[in-house]
C-alpha positions as CSV (number, residue, x, y, z in Angstrom):
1,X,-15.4,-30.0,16.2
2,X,-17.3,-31.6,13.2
3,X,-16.5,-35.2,12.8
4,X,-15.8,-36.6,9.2
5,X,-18.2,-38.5,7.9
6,X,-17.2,-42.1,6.8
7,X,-18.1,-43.1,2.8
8,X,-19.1,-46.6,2.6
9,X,-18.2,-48.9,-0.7
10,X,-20.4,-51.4,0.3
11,X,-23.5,-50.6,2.6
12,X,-24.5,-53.3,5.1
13,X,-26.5,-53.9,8.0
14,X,-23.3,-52.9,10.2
15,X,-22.6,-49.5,8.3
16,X,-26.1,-48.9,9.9
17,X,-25.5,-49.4,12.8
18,X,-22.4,-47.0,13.0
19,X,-23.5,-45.0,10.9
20,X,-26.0,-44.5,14.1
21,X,-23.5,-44.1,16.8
22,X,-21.5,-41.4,14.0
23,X,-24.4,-39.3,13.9
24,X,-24.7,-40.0,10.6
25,X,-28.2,-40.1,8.6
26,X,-29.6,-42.7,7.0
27,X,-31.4,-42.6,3.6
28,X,-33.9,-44.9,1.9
29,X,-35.8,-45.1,-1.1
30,X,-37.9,-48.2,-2.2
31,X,-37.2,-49.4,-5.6
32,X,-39.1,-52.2,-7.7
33,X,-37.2,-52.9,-10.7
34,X,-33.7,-53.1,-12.2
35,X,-33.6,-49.7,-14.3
36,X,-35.2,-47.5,-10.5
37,X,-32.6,-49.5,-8.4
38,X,-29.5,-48.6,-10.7
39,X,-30.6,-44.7,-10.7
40,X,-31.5,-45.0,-6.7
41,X,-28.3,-47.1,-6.0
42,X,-26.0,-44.3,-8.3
43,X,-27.0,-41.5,-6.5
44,X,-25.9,-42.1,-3.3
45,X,-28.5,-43.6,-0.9
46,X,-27.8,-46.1,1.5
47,X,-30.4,-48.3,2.0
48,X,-33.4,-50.2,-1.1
49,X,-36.4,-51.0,0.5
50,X,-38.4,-54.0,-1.9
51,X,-41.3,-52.7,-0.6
52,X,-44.8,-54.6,-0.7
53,X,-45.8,-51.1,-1.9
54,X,-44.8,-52.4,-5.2
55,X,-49.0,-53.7,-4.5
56,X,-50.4,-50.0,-5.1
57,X,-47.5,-48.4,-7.1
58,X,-46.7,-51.5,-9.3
59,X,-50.1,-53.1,-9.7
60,X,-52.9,-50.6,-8.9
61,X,-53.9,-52.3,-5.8
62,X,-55.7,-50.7,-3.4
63,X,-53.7,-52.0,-0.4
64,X,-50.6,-54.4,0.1
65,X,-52.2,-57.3,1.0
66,X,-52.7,-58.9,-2.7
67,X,-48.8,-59.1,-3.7
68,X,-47.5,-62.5,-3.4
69,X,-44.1,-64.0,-2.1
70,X,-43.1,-64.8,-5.7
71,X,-44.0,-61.7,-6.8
72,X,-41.6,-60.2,-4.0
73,X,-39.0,-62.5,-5.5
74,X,-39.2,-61.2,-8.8
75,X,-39.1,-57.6,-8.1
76,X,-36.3,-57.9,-5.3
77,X,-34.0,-59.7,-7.9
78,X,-34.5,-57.2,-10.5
79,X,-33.4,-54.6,-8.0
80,X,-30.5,-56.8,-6.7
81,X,-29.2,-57.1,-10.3
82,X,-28.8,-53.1,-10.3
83,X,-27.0,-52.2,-7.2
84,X,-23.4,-51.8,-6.7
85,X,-23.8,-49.7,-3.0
86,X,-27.0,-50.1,-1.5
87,X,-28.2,-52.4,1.8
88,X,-31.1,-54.2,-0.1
89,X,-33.9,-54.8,2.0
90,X,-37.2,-57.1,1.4
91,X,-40.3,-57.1,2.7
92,X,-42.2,-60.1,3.4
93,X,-45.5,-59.7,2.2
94,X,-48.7,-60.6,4.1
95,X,-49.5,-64.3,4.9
96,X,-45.9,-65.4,4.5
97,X,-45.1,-65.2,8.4
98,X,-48.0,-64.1,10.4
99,X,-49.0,-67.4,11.7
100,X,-46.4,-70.0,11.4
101,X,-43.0,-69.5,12.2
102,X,-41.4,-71.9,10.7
103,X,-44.1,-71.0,7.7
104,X,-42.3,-67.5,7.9
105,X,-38.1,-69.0,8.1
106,X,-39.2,-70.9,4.5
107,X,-40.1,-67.3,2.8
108,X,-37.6,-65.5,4.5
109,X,-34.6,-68.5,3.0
110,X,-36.6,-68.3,0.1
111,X,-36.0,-64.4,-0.3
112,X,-32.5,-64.7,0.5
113,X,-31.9,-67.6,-1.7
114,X,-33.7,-66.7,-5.0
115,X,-33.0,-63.0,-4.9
116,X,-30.3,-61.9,-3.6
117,X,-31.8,-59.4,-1.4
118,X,-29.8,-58.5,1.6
119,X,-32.3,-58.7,4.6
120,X,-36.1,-58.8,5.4
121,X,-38.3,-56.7,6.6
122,X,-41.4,-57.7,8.5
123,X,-44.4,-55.6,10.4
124,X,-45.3,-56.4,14.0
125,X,-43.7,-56.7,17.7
126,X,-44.1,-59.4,20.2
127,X,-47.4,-60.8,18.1
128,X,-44.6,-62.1,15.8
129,X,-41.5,-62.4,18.0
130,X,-41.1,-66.3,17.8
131,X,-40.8,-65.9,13.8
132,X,-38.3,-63.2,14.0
133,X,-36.3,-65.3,16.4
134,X,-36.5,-68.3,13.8
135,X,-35.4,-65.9,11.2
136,X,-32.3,-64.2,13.1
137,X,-31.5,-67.8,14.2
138,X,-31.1,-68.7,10.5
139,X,-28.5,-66.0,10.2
140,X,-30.7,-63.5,8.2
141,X,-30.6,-59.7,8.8
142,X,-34.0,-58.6,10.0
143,X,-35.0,-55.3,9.9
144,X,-38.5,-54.2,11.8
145,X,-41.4,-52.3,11.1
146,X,-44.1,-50.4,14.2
147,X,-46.3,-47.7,13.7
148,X,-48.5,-47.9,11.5
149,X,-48.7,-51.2,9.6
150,X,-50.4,-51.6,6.2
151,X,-51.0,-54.9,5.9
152,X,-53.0,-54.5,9.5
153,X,-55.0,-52.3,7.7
154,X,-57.9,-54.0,7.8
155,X,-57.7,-54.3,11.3
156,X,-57.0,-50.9,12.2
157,X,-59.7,-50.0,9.3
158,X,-57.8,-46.3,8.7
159,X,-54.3,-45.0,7.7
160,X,-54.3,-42.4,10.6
161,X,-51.4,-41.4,13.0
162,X,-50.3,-44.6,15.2
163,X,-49.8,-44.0,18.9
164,X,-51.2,-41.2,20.0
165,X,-52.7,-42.8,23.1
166,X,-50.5,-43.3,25.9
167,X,-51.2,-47.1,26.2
168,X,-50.4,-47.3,22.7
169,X,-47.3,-45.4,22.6
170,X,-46.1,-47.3,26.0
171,X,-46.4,-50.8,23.4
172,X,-45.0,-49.5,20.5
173,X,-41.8,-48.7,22.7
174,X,-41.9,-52.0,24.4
175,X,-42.0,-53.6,20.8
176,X,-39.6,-51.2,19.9
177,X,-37.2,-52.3,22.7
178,X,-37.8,-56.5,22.1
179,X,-37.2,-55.9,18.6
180,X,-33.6,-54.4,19.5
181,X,-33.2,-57.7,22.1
182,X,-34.5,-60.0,19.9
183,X,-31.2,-59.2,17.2
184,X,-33.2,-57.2,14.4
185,X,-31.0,-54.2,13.1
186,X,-32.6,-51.4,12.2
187,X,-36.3,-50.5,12.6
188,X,-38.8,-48.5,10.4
189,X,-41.2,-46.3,12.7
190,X,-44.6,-45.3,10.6
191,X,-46.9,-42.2,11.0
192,X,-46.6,-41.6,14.8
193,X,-45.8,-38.9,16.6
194,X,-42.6,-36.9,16.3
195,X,-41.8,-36.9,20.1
196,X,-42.8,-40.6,20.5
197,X,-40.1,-41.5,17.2
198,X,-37.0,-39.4,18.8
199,X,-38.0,-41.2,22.2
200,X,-37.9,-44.6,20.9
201,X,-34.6,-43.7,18.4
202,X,-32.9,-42.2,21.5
203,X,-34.0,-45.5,23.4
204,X,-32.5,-47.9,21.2
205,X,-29.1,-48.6,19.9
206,X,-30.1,-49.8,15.9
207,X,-31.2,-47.3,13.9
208,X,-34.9,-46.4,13.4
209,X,-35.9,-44.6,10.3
210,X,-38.8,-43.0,9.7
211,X,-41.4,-41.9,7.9
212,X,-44.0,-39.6,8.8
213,X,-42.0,-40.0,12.4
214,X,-40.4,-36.4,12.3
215,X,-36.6,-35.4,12.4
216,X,-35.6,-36.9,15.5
217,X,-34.9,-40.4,14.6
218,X,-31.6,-41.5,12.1
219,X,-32.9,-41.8,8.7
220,X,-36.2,-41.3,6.6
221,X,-37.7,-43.5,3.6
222,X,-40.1,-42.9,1.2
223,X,-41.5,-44.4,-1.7
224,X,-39.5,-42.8,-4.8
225,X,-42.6,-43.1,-7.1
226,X,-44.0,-40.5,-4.4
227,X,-41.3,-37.9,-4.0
228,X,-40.9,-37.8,-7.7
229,X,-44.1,-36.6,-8.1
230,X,-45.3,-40.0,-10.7
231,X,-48.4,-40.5,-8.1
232,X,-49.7,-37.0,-8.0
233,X,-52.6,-37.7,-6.4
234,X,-51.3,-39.0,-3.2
235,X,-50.6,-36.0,-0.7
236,X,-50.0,-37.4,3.3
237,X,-48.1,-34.2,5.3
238,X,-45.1,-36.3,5.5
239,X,-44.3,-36.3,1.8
240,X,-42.0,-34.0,0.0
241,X,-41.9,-34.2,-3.6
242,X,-38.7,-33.4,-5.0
243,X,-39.5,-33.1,-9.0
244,X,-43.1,-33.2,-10.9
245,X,-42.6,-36.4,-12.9
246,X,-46.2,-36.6,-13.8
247,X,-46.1,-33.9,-15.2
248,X,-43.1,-33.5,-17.8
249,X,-43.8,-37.3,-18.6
250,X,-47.8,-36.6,-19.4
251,X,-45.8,-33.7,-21.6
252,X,-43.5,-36.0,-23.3
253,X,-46.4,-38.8,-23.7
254,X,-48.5,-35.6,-25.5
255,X,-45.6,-34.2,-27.3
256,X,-44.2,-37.7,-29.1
257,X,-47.8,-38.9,-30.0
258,X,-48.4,-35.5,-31.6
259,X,-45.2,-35.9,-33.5
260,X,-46.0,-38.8,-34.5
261,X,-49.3,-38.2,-35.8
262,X,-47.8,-35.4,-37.8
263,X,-45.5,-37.1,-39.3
264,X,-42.7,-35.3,-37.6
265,X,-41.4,-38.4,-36.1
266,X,-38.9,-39.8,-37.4
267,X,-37.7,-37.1,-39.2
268,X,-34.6,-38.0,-41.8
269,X,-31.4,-37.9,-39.0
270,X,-34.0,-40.3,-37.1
271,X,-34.1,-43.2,-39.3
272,X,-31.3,-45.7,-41.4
């Protein structure tokens, strides 16, 4: 017997949660700007990621590292101001809670505070436990982030599959599992192996969404520049684009300046 699936008004960090225990999948799409969020937000999907991809997709960068707390600010506050539905969540972008704790509670407030964003995301497990507890003991939502970590990328020095190895596989549940203690609410596994994601999703109450993690856990995100086709030339396995919008826009583009060189734009209806 099939079990109705609940519609939520309001999407928060405890719809996520049930929405777990329902059975019930969980989508997210990253968003960077008022005019993405309202589309993202009116179609349905639960959760807005801020992401600090807004480094490569929004300014060219070559990895995540650059983007800057303020510049996390501004783009997660344009997104707030579009949302009616959406669980808006925020990353916190490299150097703002690596190292200090309390360094780390004063840009999560400050994402809260000046943005409006609804929770934080942050990459790491026990190397950065003592500023998640700081965090969740300041009454802010936490959402985490294993697998593979981009702003680690240096460290790592490749964007391969994470925890292939047994010994890694063994930490990335045991992060996965102090995460859960530690209060965070939902956790974002990155490029590891299908049978390792539905292990750690079926080993933890929160929900874990994936990407490039297989079916097996309770949600998947990408970045929406991606699976609408505007970064064509990006092509991991896990990506499935659902439209071409390099394409018809690189049409358009051609089409209006041609018309305009004509002298076909504006034509009379087109002008006062």
């Amino acid at each position: 017997m099939s079990v109705a699936k609940k519609e939520y008004k309001r999407v928060t960090t405890k719809s996520l949660v049930d929405m777990k225990a329902n059975g019930q999948k969980i989508s997210m799409l990253t968003a960077y700007d008022y005019t993405m969020a309202k589309i993202v937000d009116g179609a349905g999907i639960d959760v807005i990621l801020v992401g600090d991809s807004a480094s490569n997709v929004m300014a060219g960068h070559e990895t995540t590292l650059p983007i800057t707390l303020d510049q996390m600010i501004y783009h997660a506050s344009s997104v707030v101001r579009g949302i009616e539905r959406c669980l808006v969540v925020v990353d916190l972008p490299f150097g703002s809670y690596q190292s200090d704790p309390k360094e780390a509670l004063r840009s999560a407030i400050r994402i809260m505070k000046e943005s409006g964003g609804h929770s934080i995301k942050l990459e790491g497990g026990k190397e950065i436990k003592e500023s998640i507890k700081r965090i969740l003991n300041a009454g802010i939502p936490v959402m985490g982030h294993l697998g593979l970590t981009p702003q680690s990328i240096y460290k790592f020095g490749t964007y391969t599959v994470r925890a292939k190895e047994e010994e890694e596989a063994d930490k990335l549940l045991e992060d996965a599992l102090l995460l859960e203690r530690l209060g965070c609410f939902a956790l974002v596994l990155e490029k590891v192996p299908a049978a390792l994601a539905e292990k750690v999703a079926k080993s933890l109450s929160i929900p874990v969404i994936g990407i490039g993690a297989g079916g097996g856990v309770d949600g998947q995100v990408l970045v929406t520049h991606d699976m609408l086709g505007m970064t064509h030339e990006f092509n991991p396995r896990f990506l499935r684009r659902y439209n071409d919008l390099y394409t018809s826009m690189t049409t358009a583009f051609e089409n209006y300046s041609a018309d305009v060189k004509s002298g076909d734009f504006p034509n009379a209806e087109e002008q006062y």
